[in-house]
C-alpha atoms as an extended CHARMM CRD file, in Angstrom:
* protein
*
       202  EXT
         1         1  UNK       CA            -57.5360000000      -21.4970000000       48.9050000000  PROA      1               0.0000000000
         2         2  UNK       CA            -55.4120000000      -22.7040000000       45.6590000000  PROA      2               0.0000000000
         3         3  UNK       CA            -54.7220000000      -19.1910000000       44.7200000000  PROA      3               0.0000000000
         4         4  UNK       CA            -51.5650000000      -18.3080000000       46.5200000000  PROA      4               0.0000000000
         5         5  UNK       CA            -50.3210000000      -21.3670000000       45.6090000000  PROA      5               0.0000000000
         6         6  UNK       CA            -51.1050000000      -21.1020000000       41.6290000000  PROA      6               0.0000000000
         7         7  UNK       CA            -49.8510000000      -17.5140000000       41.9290000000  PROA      7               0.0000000000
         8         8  UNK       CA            -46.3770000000      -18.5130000000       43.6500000000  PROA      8               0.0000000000
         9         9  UNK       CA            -46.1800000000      -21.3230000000       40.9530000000  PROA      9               0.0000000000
        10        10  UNK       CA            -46.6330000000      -18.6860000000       37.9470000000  PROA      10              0.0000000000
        11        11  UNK       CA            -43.7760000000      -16.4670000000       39.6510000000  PROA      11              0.0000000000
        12        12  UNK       CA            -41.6800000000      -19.4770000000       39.4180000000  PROA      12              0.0000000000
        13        13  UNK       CA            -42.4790000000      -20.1450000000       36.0500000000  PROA      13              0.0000000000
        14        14  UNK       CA            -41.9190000000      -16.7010000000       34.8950000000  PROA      14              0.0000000000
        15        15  UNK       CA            -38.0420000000      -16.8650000000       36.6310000000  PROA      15              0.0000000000
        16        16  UNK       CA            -37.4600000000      -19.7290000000       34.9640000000  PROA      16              0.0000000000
        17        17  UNK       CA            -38.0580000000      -18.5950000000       31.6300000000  PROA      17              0.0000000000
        18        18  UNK       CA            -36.7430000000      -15.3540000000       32.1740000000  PROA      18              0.0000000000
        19        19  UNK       CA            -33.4100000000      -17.4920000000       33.5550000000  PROA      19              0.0000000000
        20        20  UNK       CA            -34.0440000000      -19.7270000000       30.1680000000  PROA      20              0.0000000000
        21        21  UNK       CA            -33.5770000000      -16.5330000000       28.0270000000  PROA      21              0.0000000000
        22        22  UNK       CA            -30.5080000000      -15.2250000000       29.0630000000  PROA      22              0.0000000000
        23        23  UNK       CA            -28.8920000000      -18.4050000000       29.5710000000  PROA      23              0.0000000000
        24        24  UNK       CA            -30.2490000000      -18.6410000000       25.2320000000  PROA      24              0.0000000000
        25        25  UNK       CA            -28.7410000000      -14.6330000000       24.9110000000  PROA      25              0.0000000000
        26        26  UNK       CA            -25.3110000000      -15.9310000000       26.8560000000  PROA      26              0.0000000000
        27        27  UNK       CA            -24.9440000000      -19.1880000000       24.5010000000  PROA      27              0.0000000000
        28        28  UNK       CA            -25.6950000000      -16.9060000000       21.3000000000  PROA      28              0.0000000000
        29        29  UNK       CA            -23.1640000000      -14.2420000000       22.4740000000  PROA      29              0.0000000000
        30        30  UNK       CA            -20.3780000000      -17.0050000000       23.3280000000  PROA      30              0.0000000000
        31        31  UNK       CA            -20.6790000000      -18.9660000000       19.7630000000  PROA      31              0.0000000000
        32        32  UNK       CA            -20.8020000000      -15.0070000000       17.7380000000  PROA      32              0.0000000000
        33        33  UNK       CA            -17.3470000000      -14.7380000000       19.8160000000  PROA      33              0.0000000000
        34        34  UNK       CA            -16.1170000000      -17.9090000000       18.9410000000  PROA      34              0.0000000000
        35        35  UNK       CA            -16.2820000000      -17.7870000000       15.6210000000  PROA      35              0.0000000000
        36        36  UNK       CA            -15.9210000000      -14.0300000000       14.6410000000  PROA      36              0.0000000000
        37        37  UNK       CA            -16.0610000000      -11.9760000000       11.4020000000  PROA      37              0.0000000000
        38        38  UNK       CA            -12.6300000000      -12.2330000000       10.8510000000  PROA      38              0.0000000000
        39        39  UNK       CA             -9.1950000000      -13.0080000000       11.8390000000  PROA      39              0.0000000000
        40        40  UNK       CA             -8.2550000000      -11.2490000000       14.7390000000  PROA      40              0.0000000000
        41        41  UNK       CA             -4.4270000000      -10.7470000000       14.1450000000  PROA      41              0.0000000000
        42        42  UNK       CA             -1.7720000000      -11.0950000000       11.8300000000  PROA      42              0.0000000000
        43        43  UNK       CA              1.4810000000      -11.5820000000       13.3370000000  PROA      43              0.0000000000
        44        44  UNK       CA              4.0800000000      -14.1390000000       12.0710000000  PROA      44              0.0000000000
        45        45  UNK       CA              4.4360000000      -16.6680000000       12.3340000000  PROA      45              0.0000000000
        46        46  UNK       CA              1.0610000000      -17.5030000000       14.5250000000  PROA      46              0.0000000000
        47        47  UNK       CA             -1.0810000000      -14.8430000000       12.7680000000  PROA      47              0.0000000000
        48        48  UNK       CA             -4.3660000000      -15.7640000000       14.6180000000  PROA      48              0.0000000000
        49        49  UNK       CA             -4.7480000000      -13.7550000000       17.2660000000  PROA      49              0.0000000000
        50        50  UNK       CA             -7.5330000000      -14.5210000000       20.1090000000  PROA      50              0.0000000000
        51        51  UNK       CA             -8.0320000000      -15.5930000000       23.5580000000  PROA      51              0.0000000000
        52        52  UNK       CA             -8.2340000000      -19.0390000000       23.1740000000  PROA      52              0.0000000000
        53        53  UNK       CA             -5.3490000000      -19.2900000000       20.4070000000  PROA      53              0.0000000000
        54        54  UNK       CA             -3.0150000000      -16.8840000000       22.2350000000  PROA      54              0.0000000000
        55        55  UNK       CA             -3.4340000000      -19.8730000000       25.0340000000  PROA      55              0.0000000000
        56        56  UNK       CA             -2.6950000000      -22.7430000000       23.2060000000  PROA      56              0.0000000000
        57        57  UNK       CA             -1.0530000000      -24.5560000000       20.6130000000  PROA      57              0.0000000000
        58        58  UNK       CA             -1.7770000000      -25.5420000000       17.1750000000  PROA      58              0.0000000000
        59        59  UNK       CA             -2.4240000000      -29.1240000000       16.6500000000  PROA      59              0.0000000000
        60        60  UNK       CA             -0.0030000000      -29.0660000000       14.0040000000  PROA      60              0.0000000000
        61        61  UNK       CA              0.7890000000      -28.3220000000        9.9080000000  PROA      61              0.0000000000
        62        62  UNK       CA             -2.5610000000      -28.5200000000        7.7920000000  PROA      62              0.0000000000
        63        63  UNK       CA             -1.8360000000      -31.9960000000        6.8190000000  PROA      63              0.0000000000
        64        64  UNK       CA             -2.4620000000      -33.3520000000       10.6430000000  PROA      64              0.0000000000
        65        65  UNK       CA             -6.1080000000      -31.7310000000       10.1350000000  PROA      65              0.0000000000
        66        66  UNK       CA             -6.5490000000      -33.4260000000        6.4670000000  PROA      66              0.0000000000
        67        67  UNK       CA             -6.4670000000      -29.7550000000        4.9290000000  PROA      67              0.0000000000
        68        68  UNK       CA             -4.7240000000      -29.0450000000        1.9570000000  PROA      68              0.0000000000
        69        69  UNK       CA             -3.7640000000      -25.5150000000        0.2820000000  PROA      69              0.0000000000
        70        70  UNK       CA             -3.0810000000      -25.8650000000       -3.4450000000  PROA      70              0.0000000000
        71        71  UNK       CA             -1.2130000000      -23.2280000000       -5.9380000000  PROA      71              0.0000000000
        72        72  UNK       CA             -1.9650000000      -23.8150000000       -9.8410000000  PROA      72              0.0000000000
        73        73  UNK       CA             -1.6870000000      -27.5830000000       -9.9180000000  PROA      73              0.0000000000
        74        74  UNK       CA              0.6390000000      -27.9040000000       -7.0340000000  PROA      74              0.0000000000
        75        75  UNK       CA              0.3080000000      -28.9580000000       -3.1740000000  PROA      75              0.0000000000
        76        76  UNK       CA              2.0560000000      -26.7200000000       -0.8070000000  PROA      76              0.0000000000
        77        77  UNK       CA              5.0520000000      -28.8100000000        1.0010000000  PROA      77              0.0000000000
        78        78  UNK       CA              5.7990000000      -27.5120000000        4.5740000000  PROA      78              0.0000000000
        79        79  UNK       CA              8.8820000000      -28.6610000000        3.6960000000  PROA      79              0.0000000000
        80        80  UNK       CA              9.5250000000      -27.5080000000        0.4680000000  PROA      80              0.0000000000
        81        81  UNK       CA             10.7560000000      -26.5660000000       -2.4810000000  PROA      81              0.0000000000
        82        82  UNK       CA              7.4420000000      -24.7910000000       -3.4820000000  PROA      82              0.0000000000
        83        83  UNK       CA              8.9140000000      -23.3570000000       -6.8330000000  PROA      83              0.0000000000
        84        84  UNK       CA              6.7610000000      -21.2980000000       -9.5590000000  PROA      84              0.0000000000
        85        85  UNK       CA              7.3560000000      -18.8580000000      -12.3010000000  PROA      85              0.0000000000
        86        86  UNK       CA              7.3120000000      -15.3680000000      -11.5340000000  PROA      86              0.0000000000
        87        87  UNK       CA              5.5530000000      -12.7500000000      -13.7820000000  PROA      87              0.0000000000
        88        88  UNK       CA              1.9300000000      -15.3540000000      -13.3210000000  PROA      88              0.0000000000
        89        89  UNK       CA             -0.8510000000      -15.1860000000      -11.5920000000  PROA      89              0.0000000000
        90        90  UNK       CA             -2.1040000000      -18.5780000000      -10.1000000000  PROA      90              0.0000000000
        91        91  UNK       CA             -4.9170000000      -20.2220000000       -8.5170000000  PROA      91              0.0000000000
        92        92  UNK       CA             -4.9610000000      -20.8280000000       -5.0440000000  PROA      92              0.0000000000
        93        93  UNK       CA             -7.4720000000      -23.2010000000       -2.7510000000  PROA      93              0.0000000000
        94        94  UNK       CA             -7.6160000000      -23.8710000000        0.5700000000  PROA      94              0.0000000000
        95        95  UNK       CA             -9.5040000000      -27.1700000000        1.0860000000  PROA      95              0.0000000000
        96        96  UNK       CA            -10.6070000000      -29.5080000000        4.0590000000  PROA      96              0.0000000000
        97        97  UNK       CA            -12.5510000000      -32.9630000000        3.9070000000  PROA      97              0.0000000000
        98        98  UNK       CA            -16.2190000000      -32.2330000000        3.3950000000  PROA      98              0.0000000000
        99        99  UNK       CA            -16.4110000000      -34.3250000000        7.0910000000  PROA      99              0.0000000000
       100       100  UNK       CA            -14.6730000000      -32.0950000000        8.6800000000  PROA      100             0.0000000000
       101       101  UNK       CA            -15.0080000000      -28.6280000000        7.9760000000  PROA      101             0.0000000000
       102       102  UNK       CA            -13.4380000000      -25.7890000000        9.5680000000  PROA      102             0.0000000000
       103       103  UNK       CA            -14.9530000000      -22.1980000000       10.3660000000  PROA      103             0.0000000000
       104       104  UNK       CA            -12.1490000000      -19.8500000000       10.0280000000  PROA      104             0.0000000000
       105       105  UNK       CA             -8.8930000000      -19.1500000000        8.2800000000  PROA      105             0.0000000000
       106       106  UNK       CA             -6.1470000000      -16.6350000000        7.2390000000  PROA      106             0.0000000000
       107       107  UNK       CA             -3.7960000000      -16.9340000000        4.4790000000  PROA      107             0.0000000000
       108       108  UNK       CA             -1.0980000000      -13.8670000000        4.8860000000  PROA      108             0.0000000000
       109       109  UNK       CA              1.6020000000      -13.0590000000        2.6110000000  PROA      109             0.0000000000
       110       110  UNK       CA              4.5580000000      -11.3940000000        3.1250000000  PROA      110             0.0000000000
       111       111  UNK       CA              7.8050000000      -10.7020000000        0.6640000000  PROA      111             0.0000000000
       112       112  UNK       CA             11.0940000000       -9.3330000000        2.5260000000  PROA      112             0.0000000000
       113       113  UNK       CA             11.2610000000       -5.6540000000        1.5670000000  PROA      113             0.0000000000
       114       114  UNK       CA              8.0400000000       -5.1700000000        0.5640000000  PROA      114             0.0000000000
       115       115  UNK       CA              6.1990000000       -2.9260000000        2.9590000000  PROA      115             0.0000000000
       116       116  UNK       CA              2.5870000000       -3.2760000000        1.1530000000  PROA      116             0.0000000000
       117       117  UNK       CA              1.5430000000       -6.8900000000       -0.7020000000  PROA      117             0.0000000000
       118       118  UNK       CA             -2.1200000000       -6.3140000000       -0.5510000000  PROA      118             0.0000000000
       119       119  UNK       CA             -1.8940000000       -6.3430000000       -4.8460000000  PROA      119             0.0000000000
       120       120  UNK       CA             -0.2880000000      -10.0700000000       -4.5940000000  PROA      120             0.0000000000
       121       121  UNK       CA             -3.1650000000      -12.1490000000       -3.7130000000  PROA      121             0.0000000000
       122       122  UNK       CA             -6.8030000000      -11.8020000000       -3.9360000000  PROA      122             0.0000000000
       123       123  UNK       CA            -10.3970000000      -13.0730000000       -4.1140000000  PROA      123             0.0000000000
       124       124  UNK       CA            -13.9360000000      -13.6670000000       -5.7210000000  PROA      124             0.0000000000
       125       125  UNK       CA            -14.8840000000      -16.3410000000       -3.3230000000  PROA      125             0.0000000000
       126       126  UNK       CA            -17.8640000000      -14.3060000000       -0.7490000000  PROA      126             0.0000000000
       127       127  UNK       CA            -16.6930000000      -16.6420000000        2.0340000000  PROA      127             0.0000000000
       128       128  UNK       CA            -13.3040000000      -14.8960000000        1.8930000000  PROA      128             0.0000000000
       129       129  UNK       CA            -12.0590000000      -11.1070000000        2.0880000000  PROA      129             0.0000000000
       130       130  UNK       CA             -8.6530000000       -8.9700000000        3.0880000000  PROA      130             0.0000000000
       131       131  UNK       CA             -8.4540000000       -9.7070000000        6.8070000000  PROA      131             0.0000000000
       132       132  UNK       CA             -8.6830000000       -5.8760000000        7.9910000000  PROA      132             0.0000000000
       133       133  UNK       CA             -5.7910000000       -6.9810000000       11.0830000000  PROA      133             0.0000000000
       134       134  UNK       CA             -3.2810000000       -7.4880000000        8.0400000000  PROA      134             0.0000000000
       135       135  UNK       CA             -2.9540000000       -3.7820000000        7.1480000000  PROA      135             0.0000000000
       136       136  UNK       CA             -0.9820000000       -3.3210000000        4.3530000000  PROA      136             0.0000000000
       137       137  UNK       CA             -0.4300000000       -7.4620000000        4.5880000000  PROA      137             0.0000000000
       138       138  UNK       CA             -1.7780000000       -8.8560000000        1.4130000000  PROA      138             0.0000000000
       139       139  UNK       CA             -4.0920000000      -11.6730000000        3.3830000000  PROA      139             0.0000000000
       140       140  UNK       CA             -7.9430000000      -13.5220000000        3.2030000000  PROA      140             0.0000000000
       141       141  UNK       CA             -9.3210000000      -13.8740000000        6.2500000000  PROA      141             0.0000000000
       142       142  UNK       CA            -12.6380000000      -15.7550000000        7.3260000000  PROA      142             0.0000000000
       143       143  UNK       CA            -15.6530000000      -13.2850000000        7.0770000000  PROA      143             0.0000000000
       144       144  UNK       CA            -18.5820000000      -15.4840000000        9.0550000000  PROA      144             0.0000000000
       145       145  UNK       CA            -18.3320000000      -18.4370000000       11.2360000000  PROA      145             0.0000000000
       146       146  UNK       CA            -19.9720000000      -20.7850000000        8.6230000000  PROA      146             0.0000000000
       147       147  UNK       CA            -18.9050000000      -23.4370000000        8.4820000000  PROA      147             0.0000000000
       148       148  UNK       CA            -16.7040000000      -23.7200000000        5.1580000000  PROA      148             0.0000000000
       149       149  UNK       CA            -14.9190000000      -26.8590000000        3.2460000000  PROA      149             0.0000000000
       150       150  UNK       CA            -13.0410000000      -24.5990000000        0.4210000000  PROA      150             0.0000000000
       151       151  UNK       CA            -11.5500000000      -21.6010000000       -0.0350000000  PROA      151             0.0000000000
       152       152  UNK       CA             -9.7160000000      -20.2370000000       -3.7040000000  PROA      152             0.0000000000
       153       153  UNK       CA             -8.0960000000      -16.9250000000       -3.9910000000  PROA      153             0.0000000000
       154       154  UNK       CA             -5.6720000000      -16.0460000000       -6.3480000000  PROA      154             0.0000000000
       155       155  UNK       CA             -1.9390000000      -14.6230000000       -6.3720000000  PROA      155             0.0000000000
       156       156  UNK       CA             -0.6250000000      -12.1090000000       -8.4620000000  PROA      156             0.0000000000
       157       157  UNK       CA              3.3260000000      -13.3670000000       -8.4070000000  PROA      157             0.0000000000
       158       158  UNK       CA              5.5210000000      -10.1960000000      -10.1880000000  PROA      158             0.0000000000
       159       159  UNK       CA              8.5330000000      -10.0690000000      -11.7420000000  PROA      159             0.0000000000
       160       160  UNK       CA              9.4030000000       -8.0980000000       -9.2360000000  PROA      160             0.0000000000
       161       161  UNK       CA              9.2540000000      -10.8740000000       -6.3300000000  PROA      161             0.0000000000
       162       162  UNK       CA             11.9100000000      -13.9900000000       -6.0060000000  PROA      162             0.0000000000
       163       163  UNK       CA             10.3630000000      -15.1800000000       -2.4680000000  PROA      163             0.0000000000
       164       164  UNK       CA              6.7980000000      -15.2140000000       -0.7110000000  PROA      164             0.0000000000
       165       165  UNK       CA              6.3460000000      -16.1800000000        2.6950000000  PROA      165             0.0000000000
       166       166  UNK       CA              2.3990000000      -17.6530000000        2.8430000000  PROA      166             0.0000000000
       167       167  UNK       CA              1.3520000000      -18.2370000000        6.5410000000  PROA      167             0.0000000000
       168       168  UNK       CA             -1.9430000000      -20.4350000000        6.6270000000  PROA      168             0.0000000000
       169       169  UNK       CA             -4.0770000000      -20.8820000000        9.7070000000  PROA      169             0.0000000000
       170       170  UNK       CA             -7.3120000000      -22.8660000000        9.4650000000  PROA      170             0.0000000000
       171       171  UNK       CA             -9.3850000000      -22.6950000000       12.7110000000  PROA      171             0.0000000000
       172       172  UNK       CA            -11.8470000000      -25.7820000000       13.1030000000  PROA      172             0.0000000000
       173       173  UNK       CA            -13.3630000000      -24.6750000000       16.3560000000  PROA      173             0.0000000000
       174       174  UNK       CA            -12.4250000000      -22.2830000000       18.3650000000  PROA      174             0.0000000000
       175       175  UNK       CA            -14.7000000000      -22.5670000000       21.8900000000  PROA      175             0.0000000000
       176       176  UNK       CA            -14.2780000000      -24.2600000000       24.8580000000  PROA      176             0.0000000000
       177       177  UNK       CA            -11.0080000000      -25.7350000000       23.1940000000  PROA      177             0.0000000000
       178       178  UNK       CA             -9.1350000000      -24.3270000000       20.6180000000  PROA      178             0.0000000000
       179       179  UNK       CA             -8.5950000000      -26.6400000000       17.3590000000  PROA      179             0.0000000000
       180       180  UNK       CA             -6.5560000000      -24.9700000000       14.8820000000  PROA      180             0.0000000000
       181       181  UNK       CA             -3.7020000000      -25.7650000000       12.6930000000  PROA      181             0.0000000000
       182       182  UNK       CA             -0.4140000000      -23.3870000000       11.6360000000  PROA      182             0.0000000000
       183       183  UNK       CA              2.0530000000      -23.4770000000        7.9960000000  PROA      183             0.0000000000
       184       184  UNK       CA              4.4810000000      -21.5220000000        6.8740000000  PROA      184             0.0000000000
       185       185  UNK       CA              5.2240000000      -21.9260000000        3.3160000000  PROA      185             0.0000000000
       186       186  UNK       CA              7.8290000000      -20.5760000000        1.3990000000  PROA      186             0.0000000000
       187       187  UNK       CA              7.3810000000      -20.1320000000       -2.0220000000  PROA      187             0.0000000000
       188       188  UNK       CA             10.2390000000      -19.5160000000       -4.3590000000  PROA      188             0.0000000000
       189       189  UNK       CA             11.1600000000      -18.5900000000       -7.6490000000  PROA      189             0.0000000000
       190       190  UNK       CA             11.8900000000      -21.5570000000      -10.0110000000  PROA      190             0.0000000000
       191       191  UNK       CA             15.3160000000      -21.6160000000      -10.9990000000  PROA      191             0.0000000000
       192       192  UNK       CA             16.1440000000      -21.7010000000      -14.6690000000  PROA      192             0.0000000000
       193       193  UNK       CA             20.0730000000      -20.9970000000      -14.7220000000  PROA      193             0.0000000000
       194       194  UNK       CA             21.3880000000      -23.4330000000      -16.9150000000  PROA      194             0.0000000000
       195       195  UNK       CA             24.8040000000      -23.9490000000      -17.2190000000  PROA      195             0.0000000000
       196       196  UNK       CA             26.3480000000      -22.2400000000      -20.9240000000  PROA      196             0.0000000000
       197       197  UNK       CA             26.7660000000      -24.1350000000      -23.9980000000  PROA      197             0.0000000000
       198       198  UNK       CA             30.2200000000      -25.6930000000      -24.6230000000  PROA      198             0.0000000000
       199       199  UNK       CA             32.3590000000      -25.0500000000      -27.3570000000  PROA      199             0.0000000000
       200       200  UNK       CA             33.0590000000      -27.9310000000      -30.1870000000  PROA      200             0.0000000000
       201       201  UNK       CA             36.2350000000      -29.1150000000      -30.4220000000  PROA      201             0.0000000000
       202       202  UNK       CA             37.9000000000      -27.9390000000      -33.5890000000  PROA      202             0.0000000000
């Protein structure tokens, strides 16, 4: 009889989908970890903290990757001077080529002797929000796993403040390898001294 052999065929068919499934489940649960809601960590001066990045290294500045962050009408230099007028607020964007996008990010800034710069920067952008890691850290941090080509925010630069410290990490992917790239800017007040007027000679 062809019975027992259909029904033995059906059992295997039903372990393989059932195998099918959670191998589906697994993959879905390993991409969601990936690429989380947010930053996981917000130390200085890797602030990305994970598995995979605690494990490696960053591929380099933002520039190796082809991603730019831009203040008012100025590209950050790794190298500096980054010099702007306090008592302004500016415009800041994180960009990447529309080729290669990335998935997740955190911009953290810190000023020496300030225990709480959460009012210094800030956004409207829904793809960005205060990394919850940061604390009392002003920061934006990644809030899906999207994938995302810009980012703007703004910062709130007071009188008050002669030096920010802006740590940038942009995550590309973050699975089986980790591809993410570290700067540290340092942003400073622009220096206006000029040197007094001489007298005329008499």
């Amino acid at each position: 009889s062809s019975e027992p052999f259909l029904s033995s065929n059906n059992n295997r068919l039903k372990m393989i989908c059932r195998s099918l499934a959670l191998a589906i489940a697994l993959l879905g649960a390993s991409s969601s970890n990936a690429f989380s809601s947010g930053p996981g960590g917000c130390a200085t001066p890797n602030p990305v903290d994970s598995l995979h990045l605690r494990t490696m290294d960053p591929l380099g500045p933002l520039g190796a990757g082809g991603f730019a962050l831009t203040m008012g009408s100025v590209t950050l230099s790794d190298d500096g001077p980054n010099n702007f007028d306090p008592g302004e607020e500016y415009d800041i964007s994180l960009t990447a080529d529309p080729a290669t996008p990335f998935r997740g990010f955190l911009i953290r800034l810190a000023v020496e002797g300030f225990d709480d710069t959460t009012s210094l920067i800030s956004s409207g952008d829904v793809n960005a929000s205060p990394a919850s890691a940061c604390g009392p850290i002003g920061s934006l941090g990644h809030n899906s796993g999207i994938e995302k080509s810009d980012i703007s925010g703004k910062i709130n630069w007071e009188d008050s403040v002669s030096t920010i410290n802006l740590d940038v990490t942009v995550v590309v992917s973050n699975a089986l390898e980790s591809i993410y790239y570290i700067s540290n800017f340092v942003l400073d007040v622009t220096d206006t001294a000029t040197d007094p007027p001489t007298k005329s000679p008499v």
